[in-house]
N, C-alpha and C positions, 0 to 999 in steps of 0.2 A: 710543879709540872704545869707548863701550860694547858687551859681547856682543850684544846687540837691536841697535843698530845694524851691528856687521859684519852679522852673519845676513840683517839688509833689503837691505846691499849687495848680496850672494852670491845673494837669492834675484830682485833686479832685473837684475844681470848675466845671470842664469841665463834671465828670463825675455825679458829683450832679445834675447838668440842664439837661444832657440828662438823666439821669432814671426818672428825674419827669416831663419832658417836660416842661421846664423851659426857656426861651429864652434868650439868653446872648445879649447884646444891647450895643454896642461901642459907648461911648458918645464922645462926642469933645466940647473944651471950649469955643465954642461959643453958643452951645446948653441950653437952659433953660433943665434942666434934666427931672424936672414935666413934661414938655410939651412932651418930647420925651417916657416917660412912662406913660404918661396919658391913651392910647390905653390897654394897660395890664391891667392896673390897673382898669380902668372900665369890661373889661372881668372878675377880680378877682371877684367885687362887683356881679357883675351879675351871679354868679356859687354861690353866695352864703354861701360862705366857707373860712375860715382862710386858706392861702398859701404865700409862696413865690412868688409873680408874674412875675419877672424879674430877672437878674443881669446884672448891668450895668457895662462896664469896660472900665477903664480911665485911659492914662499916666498922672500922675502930680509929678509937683516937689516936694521935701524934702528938708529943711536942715537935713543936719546930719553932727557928729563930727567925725573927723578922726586923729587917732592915727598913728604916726610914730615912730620908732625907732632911736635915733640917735647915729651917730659914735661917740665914747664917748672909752677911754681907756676902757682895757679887766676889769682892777683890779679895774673899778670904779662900782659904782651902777650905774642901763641902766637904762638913760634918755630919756623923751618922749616930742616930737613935738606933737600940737594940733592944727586944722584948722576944720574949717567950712567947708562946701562943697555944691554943688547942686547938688543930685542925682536922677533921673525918678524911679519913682516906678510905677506898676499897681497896682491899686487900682481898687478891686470886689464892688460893691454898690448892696448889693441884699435888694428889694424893698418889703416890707411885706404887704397883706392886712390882717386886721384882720376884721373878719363877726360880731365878739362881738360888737365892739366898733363903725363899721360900718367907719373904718377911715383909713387913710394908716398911717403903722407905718414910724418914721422916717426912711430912710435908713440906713443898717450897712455896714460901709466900711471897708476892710481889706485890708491892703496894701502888694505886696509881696513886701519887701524890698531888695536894690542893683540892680537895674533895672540899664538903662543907662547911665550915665555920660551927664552933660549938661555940656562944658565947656563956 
């Protein structure tokens, strides 16, 4: 994902939680993540009402495949290198309660993809 587009994600996520008073909650991989949302997630149950209770946000790795060009004659057909790669992405986990079901939905995570480079 291009730079411009993460930034669009980060600054729509940003702007979704502050117009609904939404708390953004930075998790870390040592974190049991229920635990760390459990406090929202009971304020959800207790108002009563379907919302989005949280979004949590996490660096984790990815594989991904990357494509290179190679130097290859002008009059040939352009041949391509392929590698594996480890690249940090943030990934949104917004945490849903639903009042119906009386249950938290599973989290949905969205990744903005091309985040940092782990080498």
């Amino acid at each position: 994902m291009p730079a411009a587009d993460r930034e669009r994600v980060r600054r729509r996520v940003a702007s979704f939680a502050e117009a609904n008073n939404i708390p953004v909650v930075p998790l870390k991989a040592a974190d049991r993540n229920i635990e760390v949302m459990r406090p929202y997630l009971e304020r959800a149950a207790a108002s009563g009402r379907s919302q989005v209770t949280a979004i949590g946000v996490a660096p984790e790795p990815q594989r991904v495949f990357i494509a290179r060009p190679r130097d290859t004659d002008p009059s040939r057909p352009p041949q391509f290198s392929f590698d594996k790669k480890d690249r940090w992405v943030m990934v949104y986990y917004f945490y849903l309660w639903d009042a119906g079901l009386r249950a938290i939905c599973r989290p949905a995570g969205y990744a903005a993809r091309g985040g940092r480079e782990r080498r």
